[in-house]
PDB file with SEQRES, HELIX, SHEET and CRYST1 records, atoms N, CA, C and O in Angstrom:
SEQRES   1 A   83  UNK UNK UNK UNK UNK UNK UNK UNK UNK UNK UNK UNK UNK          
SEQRES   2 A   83  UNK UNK UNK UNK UNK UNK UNK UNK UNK UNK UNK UNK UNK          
SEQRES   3 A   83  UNK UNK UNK UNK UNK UNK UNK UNK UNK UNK UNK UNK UNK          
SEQRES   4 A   83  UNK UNK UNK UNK UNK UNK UNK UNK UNK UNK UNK UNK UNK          
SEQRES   5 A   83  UNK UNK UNK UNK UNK UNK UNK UNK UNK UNK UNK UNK UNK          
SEQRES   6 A   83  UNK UNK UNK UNK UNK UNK UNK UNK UNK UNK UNK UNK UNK          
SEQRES   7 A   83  UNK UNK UNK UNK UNK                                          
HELIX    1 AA1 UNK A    8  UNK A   11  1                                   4    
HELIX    2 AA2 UNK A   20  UNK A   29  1                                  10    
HELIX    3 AA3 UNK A   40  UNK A   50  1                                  11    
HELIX    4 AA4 UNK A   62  UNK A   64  5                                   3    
HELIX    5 AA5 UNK A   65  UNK A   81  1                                  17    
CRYST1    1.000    1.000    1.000  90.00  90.00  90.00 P 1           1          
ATOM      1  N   UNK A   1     117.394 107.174  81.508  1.00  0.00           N  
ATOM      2  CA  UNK A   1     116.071 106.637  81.747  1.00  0.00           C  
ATOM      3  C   UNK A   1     115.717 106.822  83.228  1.00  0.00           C  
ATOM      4  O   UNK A   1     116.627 106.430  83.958  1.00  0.00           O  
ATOM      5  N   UNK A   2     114.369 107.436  84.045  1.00  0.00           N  
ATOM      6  CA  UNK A   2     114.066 107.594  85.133  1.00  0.00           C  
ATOM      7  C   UNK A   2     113.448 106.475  85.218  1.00  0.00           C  
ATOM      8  O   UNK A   2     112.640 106.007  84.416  1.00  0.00           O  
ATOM      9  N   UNK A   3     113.996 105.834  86.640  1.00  0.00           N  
ATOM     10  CA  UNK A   3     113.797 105.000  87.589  1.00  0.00           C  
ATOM     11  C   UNK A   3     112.162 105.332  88.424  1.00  0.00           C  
ATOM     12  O   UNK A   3     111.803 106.254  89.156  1.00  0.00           O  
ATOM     13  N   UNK A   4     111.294 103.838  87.790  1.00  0.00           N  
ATOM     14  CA  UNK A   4     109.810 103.906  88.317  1.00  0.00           C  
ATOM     15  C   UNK A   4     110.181 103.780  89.777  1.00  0.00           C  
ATOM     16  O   UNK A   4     111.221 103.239  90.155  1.00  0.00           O  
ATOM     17  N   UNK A   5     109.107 104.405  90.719  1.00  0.00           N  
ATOM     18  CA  UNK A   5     109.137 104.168  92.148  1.00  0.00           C  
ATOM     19  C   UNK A   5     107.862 103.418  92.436  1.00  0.00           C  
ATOM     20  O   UNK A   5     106.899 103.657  91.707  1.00  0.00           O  
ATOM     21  N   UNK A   6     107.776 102.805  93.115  1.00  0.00           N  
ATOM     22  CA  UNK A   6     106.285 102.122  93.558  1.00  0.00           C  
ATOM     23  C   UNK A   6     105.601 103.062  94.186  1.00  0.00           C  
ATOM     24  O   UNK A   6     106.191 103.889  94.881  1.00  0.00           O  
ATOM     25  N   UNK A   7     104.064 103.074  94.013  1.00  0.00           N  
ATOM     26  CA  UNK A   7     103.282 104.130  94.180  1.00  0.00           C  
ATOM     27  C   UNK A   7     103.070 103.969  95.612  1.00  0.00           C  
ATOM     28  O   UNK A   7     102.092 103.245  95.795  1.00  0.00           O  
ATOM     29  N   UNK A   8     103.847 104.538  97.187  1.00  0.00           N  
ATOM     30  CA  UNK A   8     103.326 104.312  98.665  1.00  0.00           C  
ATOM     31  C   UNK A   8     101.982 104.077  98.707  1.00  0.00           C  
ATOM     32  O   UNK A   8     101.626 102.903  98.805  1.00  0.00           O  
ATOM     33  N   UNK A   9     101.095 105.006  98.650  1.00  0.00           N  
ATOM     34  CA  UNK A   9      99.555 105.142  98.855  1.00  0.00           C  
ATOM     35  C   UNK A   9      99.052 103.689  97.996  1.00  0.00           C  
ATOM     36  O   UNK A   9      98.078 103.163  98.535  1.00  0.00           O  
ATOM     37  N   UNK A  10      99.371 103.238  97.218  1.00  0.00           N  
ATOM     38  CA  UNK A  10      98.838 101.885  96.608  1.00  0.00           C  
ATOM     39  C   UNK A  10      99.455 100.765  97.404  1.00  0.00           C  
ATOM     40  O   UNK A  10      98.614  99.923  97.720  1.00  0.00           O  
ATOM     41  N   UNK A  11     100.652 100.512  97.813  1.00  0.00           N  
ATOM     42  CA  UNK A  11     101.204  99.581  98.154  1.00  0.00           C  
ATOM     43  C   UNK A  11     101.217  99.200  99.479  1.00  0.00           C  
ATOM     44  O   UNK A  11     101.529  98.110  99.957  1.00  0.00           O  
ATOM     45  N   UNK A  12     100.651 100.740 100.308  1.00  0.00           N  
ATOM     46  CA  UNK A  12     100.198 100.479 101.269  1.00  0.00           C  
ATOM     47  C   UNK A  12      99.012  99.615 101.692  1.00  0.00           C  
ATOM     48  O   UNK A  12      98.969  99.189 102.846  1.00  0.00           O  
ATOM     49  N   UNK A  13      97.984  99.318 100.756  1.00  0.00           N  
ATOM     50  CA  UNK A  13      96.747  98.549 100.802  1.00  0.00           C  
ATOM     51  C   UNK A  13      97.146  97.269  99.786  1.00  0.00           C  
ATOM     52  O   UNK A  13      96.324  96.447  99.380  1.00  0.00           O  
ATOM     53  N   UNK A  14      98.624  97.271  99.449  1.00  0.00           N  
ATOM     54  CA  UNK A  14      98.218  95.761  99.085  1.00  0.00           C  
ATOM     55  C   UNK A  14      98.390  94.455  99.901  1.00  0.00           C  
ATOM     56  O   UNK A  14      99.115  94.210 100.866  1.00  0.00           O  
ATOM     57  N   UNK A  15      97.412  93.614  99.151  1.00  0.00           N  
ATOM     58  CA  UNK A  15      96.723  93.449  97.828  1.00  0.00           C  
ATOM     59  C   UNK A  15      95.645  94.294  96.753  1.00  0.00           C  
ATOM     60  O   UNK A  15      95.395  94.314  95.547  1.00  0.00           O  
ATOM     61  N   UNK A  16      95.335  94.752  97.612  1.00  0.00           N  
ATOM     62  CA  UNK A  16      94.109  95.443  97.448  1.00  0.00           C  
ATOM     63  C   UNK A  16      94.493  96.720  96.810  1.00  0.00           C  
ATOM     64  O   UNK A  16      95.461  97.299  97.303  1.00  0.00           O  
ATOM     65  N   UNK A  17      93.710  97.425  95.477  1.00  0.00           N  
ATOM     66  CA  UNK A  17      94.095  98.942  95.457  1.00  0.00           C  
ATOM     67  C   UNK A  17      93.433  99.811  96.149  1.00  0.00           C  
ATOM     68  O   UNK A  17      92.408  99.431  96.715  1.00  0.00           O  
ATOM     69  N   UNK A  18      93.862 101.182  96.268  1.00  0.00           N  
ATOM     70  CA  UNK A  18      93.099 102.159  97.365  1.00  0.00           C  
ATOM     71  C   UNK A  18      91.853 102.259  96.925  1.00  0.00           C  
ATOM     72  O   UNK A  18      91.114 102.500  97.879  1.00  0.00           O  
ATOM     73  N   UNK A  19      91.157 102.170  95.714  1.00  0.00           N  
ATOM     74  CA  UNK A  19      89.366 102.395  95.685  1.00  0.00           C  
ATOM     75  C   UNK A  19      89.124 100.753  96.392  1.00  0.00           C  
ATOM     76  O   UNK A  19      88.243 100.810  97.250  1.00  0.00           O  
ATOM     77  N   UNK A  20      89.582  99.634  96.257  1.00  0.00           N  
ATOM     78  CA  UNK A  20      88.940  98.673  96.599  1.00  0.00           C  
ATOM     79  C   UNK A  20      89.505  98.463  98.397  1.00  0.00           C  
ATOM     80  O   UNK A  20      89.027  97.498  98.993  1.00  0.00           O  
ATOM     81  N   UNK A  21      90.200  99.110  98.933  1.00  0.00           N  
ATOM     82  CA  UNK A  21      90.190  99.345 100.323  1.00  0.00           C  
ATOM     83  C   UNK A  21      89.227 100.588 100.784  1.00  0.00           C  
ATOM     84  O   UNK A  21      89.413 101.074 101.900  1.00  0.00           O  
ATOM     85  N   UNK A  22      88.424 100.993 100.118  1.00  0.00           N  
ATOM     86  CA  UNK A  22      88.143 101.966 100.296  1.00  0.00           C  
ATOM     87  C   UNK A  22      86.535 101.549 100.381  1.00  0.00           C  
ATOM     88  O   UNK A  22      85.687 101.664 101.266  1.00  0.00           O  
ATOM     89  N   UNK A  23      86.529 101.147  99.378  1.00  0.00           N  
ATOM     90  CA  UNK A  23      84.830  99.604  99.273  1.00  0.00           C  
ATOM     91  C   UNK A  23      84.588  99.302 100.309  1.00  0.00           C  
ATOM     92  O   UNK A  23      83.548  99.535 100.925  1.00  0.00           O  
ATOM     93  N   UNK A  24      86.008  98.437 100.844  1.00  0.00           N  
ATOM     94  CA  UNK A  24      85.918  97.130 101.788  1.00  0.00           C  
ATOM     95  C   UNK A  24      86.023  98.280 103.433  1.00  0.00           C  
ATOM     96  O   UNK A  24      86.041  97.791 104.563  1.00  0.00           O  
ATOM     97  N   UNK A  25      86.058  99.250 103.253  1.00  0.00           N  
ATOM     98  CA  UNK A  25      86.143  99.511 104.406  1.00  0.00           C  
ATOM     99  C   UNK A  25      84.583 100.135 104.810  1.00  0.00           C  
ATOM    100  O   UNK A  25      83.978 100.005 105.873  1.00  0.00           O  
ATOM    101  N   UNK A  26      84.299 100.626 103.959  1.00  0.00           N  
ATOM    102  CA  UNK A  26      82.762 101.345 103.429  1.00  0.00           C  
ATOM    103  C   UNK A  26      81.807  99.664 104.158  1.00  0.00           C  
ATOM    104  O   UNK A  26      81.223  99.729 105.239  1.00  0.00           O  
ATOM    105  N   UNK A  27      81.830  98.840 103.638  1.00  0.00           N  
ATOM    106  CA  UNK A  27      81.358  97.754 103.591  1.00  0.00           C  
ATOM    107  C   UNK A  27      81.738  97.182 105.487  1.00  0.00           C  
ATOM    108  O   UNK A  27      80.930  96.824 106.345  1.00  0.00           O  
ATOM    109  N   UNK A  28      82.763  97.266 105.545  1.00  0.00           N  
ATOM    110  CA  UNK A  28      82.983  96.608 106.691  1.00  0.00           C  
ATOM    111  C   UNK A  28      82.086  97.565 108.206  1.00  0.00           C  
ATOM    112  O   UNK A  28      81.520  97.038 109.164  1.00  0.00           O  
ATOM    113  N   UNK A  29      82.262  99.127 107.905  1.00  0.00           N  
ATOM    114  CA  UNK A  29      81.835  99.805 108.548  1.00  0.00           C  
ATOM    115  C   UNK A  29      80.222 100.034 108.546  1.00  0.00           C  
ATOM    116  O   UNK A  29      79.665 100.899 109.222  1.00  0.00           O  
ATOM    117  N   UNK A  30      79.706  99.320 107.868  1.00  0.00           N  
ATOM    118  CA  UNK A  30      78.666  99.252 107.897  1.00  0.00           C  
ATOM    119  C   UNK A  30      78.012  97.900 108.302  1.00  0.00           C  
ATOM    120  O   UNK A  30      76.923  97.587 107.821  1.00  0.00           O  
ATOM    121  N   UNK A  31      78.646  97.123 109.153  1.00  0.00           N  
ATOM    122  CA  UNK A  31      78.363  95.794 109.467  1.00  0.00           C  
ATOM    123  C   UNK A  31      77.881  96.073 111.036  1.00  0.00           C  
ATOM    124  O   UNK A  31      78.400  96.846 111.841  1.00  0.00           O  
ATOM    125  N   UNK A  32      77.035  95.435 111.172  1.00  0.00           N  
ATOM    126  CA  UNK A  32      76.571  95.689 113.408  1.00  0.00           C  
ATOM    127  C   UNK A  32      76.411  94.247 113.415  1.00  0.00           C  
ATOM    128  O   UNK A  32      76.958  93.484 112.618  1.00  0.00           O  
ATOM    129  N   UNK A  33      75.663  93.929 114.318  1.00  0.00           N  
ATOM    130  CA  UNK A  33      75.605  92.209 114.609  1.00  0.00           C  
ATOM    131  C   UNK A  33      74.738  91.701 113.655  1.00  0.00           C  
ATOM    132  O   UNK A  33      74.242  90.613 113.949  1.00  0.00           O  
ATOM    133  N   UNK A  34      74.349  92.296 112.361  1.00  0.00           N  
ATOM    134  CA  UNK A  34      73.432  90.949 111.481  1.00  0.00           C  
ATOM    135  C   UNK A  34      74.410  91.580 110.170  1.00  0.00           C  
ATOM    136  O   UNK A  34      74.531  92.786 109.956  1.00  0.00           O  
ATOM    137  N   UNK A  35      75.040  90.540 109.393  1.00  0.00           N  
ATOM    138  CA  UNK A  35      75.730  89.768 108.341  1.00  0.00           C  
ATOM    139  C   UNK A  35      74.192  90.258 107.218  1.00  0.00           C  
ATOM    140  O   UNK A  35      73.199  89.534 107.154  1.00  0.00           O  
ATOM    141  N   UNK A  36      74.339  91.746 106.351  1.00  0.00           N  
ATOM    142  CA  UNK A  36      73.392  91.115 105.612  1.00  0.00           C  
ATOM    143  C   UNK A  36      74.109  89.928 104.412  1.00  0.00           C  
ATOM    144  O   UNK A  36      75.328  89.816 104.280  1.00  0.00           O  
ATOM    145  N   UNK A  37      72.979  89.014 103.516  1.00  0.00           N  
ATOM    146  CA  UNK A  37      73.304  87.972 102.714  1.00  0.00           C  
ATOM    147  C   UNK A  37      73.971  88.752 101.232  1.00  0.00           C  
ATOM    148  O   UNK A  37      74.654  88.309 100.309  1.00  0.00           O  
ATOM    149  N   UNK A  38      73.484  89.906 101.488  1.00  0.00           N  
ATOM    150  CA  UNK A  38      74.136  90.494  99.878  1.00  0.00           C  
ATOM    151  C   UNK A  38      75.705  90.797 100.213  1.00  0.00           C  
ATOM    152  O   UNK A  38      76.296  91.145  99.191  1.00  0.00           O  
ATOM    153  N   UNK A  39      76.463  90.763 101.269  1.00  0.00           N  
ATOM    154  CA  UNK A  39      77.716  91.227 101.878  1.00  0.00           C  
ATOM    155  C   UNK A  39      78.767  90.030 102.050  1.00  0.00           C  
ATOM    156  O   UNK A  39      79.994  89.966 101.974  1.00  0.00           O  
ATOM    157  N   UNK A  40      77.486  88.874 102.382  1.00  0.00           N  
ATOM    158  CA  UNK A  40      78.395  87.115 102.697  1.00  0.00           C  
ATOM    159  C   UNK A  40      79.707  87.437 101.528  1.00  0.00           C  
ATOM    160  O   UNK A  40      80.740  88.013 101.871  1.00  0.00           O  
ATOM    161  N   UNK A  41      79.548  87.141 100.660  1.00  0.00           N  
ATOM    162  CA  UNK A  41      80.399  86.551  99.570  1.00  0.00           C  
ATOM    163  C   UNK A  41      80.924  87.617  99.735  1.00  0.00           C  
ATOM    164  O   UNK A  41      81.972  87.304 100.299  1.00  0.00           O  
ATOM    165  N   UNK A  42      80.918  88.837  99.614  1.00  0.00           N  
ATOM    166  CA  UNK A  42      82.417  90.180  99.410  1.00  0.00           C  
ATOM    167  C   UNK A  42      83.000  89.850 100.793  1.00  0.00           C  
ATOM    168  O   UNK A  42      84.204  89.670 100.608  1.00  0.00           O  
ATOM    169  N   UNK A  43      82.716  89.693 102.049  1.00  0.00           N  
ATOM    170  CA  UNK A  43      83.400  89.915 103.369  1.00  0.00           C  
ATOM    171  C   UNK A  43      84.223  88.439 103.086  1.00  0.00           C  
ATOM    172  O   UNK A  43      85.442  88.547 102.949  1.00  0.00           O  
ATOM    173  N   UNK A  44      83.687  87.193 102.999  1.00  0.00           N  
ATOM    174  CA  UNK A  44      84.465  85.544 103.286  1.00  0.00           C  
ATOM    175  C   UNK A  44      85.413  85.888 101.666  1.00  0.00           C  
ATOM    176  O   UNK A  44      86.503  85.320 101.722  1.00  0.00           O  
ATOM    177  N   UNK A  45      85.283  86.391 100.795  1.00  0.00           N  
ATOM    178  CA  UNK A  45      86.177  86.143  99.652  1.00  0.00           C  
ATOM    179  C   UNK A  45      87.702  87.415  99.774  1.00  0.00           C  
ATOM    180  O   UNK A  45      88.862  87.334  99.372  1.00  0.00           O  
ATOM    181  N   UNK A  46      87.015  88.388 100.447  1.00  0.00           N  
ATOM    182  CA  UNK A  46      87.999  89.139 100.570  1.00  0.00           C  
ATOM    183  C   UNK A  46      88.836  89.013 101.954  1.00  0.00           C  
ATOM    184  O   UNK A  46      89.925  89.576 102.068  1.00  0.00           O  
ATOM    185  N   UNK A  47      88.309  88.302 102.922  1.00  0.00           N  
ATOM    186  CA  UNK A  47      89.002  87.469 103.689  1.00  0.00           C  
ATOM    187  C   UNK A  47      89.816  86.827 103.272  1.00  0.00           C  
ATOM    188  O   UNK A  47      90.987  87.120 103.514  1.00  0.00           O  
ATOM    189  N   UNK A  48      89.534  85.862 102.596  1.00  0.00           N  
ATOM    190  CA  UNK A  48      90.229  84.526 101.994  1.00  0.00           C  
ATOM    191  C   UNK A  48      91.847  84.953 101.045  1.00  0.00           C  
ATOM    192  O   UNK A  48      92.992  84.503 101.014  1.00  0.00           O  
ATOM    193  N   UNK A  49      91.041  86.127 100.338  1.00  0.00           N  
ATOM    194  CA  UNK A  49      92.129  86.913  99.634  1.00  0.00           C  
ATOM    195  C   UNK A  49      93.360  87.462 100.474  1.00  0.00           C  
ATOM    196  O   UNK A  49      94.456  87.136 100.019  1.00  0.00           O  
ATOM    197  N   UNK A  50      93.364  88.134 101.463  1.00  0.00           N  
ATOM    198  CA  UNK A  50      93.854  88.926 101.945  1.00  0.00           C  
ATOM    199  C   UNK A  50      94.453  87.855 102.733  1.00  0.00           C  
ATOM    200  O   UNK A  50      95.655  88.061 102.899  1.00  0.00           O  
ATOM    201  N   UNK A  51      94.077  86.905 103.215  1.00  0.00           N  
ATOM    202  CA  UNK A  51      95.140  85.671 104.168  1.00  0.00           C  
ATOM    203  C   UNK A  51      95.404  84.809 103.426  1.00  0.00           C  
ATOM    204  O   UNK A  51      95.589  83.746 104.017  1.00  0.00           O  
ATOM    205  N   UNK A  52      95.525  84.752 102.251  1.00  0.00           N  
ATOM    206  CA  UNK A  52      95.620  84.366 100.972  1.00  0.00           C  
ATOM    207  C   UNK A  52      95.637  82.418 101.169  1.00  0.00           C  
ATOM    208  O   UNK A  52      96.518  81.572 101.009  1.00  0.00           O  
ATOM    209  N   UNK A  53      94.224  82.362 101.572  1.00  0.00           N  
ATOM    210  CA  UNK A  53      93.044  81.176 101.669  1.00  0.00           C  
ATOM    211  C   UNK A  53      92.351  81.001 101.103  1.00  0.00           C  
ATOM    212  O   UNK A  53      91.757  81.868 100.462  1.00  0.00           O  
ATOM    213  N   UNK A  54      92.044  79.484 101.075  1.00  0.00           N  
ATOM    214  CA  UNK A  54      90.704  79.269 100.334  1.00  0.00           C  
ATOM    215  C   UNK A  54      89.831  78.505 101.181  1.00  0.00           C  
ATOM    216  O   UNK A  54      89.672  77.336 100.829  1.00  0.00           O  
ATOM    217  N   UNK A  55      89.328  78.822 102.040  1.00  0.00           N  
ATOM    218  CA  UNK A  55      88.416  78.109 103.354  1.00  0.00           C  
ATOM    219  C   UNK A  55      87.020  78.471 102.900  1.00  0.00           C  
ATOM    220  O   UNK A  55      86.598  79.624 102.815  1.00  0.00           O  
ATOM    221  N   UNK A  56      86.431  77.510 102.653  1.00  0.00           N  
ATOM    222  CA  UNK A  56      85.286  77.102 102.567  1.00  0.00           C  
ATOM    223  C   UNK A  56      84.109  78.615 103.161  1.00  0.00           C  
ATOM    224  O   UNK A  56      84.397  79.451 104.017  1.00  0.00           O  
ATOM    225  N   UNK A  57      82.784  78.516 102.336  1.00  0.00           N  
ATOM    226  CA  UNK A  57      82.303  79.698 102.530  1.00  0.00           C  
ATOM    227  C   UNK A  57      81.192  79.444 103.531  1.00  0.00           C  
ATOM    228  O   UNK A  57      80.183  78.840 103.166  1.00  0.00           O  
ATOM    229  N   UNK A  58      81.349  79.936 104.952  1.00  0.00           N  
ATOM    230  CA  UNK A  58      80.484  78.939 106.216  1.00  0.00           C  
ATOM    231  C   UNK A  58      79.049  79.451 105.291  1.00  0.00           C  
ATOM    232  O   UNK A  58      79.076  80.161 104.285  1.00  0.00           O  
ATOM    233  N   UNK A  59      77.654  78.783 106.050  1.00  0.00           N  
ATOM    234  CA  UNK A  59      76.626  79.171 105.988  1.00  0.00           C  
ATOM    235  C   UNK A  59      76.315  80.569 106.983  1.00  0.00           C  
ATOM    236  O   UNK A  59      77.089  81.052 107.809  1.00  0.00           O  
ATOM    237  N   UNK A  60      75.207  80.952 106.695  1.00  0.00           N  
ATOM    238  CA  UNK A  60      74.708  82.715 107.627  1.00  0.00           C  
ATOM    239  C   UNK A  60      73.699  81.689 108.804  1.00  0.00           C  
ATOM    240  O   UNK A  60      72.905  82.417 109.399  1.00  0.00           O  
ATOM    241  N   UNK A  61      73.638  80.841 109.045  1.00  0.00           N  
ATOM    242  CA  UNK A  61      73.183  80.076 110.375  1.00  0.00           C  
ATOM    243  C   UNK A  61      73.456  80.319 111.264  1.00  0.00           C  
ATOM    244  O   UNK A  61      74.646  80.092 111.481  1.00  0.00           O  
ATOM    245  N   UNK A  62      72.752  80.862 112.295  1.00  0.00           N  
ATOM    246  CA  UNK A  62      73.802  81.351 113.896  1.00  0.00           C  
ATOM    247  C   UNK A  62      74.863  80.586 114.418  1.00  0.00           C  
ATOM    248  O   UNK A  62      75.815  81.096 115.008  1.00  0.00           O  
ATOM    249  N   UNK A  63      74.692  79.006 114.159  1.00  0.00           N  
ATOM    250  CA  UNK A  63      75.905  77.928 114.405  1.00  0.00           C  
ATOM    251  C   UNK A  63      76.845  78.204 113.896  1.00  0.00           C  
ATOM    252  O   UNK A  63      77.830  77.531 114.201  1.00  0.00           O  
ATOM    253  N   UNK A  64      77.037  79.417 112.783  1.00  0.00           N  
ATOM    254  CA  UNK A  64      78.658  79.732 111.938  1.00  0.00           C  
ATOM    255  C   UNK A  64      78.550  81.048 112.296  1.00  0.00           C  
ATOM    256  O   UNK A  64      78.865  81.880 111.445  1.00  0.00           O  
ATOM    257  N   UNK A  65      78.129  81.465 113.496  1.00  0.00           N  
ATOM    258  CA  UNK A  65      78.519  83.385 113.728  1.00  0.00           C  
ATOM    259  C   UNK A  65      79.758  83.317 113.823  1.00  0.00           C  
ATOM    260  O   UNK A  65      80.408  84.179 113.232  1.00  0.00           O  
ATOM    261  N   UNK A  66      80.479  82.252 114.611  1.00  0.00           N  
ATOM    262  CA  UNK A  66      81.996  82.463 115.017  1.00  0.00           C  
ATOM    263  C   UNK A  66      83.023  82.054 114.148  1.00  0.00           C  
ATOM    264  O   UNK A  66      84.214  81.875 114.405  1.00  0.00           O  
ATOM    265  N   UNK A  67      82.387  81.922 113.034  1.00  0.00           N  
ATOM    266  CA  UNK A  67      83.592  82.018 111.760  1.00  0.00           C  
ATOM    267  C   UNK A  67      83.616  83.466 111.387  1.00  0.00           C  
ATOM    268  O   UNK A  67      84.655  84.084 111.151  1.00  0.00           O  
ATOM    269  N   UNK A  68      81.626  84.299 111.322  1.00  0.00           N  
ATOM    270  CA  UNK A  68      81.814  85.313 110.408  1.00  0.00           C  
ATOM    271  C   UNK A  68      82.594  86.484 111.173  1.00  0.00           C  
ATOM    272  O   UNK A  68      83.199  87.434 110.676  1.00  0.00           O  
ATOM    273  N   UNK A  69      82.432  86.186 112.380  1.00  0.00           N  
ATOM    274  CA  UNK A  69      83.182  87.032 113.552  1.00  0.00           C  
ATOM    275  C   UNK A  69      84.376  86.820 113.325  1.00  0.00           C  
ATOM    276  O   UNK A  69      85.051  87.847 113.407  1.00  0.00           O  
ATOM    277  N   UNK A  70      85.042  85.734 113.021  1.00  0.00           N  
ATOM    278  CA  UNK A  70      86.783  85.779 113.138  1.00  0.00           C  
ATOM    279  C   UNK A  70      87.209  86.477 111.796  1.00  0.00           C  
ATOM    280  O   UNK A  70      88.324  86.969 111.624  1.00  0.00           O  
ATOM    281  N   UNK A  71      86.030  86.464 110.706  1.00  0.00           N  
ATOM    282  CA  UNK A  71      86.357  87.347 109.297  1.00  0.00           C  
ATOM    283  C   UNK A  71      86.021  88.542 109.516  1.00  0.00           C  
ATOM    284  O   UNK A  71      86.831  89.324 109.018  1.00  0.00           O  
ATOM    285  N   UNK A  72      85.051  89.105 110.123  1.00  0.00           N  
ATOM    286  CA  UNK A  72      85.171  90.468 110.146  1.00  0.00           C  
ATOM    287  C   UNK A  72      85.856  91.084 111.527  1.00  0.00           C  
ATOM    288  O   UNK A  72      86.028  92.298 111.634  1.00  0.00           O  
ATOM    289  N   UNK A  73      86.140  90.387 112.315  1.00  0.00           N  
ATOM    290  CA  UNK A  73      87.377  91.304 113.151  1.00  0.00           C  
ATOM    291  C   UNK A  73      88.803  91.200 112.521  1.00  0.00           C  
ATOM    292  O   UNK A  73      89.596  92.138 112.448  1.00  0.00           O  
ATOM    293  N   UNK A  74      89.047  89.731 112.007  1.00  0.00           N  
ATOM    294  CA  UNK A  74      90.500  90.379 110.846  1.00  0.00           C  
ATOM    295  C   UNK A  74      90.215  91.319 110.056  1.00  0.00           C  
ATOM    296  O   UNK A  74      91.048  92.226 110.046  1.00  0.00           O  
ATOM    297  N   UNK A  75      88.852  91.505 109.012  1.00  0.00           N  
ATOM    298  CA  UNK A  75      88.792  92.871 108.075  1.00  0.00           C  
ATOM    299  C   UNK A  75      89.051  93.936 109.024  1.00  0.00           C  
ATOM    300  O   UNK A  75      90.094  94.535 108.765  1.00  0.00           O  
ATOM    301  N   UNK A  76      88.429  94.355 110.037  1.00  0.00           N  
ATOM    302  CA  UNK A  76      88.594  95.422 110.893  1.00  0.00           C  
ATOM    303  C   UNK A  76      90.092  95.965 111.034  1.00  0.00           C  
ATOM    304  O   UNK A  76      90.505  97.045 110.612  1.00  0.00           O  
ATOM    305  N   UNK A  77      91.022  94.704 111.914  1.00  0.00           N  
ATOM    306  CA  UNK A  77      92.035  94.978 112.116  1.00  0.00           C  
ATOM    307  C   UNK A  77      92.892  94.684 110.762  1.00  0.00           C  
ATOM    308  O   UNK A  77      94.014  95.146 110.967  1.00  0.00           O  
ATOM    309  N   UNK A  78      92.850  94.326 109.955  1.00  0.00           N  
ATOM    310  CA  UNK A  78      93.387  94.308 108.778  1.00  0.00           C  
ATOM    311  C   UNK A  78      93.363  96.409 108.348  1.00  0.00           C  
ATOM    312  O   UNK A  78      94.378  97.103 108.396  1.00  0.00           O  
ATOM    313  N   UNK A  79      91.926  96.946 107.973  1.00  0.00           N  
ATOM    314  CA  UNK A  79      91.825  97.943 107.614  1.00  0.00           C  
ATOM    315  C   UNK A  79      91.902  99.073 108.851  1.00  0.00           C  
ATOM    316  O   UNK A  79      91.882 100.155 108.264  1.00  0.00           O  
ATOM    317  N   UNK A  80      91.979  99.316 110.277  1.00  0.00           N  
ATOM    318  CA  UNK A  80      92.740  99.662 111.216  1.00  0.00           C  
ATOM    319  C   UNK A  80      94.294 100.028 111.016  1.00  0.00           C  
ATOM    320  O   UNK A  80      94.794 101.142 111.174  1.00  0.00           O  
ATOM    321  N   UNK A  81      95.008  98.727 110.597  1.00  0.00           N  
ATOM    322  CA  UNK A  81      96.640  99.054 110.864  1.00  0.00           C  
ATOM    323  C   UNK A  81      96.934  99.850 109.291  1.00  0.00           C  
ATOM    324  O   UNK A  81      98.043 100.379 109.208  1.00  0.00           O  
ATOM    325  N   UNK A  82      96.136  99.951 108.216  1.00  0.00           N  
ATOM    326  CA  UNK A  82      96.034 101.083 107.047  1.00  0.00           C  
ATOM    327  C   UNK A  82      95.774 102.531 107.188  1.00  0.00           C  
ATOM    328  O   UNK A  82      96.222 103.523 106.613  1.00  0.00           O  
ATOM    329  N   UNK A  83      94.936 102.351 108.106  1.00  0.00           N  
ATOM    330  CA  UNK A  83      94.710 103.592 108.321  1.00  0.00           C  
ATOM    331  C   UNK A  83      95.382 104.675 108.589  1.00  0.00           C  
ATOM    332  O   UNK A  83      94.794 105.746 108.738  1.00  0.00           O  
TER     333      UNK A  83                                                      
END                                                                             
C-alpha cells in the first residue's frame, strides 16, 4: 500500500486552501485606507479564523480604524510570510 504524503502547496496556506488564500489575498490587495462594507465581514472573520478567535466584529466608524488596521496588517503579514 503507498503511503499518502500531505499536499506542500496546500499545507503551506493552512488553514486556508490555496484558491481561498488566493481570494484573501486578491481581497486584501485591494484594500487602501477606506474598508469597503461589502469586505468588513470576509477581512474580521478570516482574521478571527486564522488567529483562531472569536473577537467581536468592531463597527466601520473611524473610532474602530485601529482594530481594522491591526486585522489587515496581520492579513498582510500573515499572506507575506506565504508567499
Amino acid at each position: 500500500m503507498e503511503e499518502l504524503k500531505p499536499d506542500v502547496a496546500q499545507s503551506k496556506y493552512h488553514p486556508l486552501s490555496f484558491e481561498e488564500f488566493q481570494e484573501l489575498d486578491a481581497a486584501v490587495s485591494s484594500l487602501g485606507a477606506y474598508l469597503p462594507e461589502n469586505l468588513a465581514p470576509y477581512i474580521w472573520n478570516t482574521f478571527n479564523h486564522l488567529r483562531k478567535e472569536n473577537e467581536p466584529r468592531p463597527c466601520l466608524c473611524g473610532s474602530a480604524g485601529a482594530h481594522w488596521k491591526r486585522a489587515t496588517d496581520y492579513l498582510r503579514s500573515w499572506i507575506n510570510e506565504r508567499k
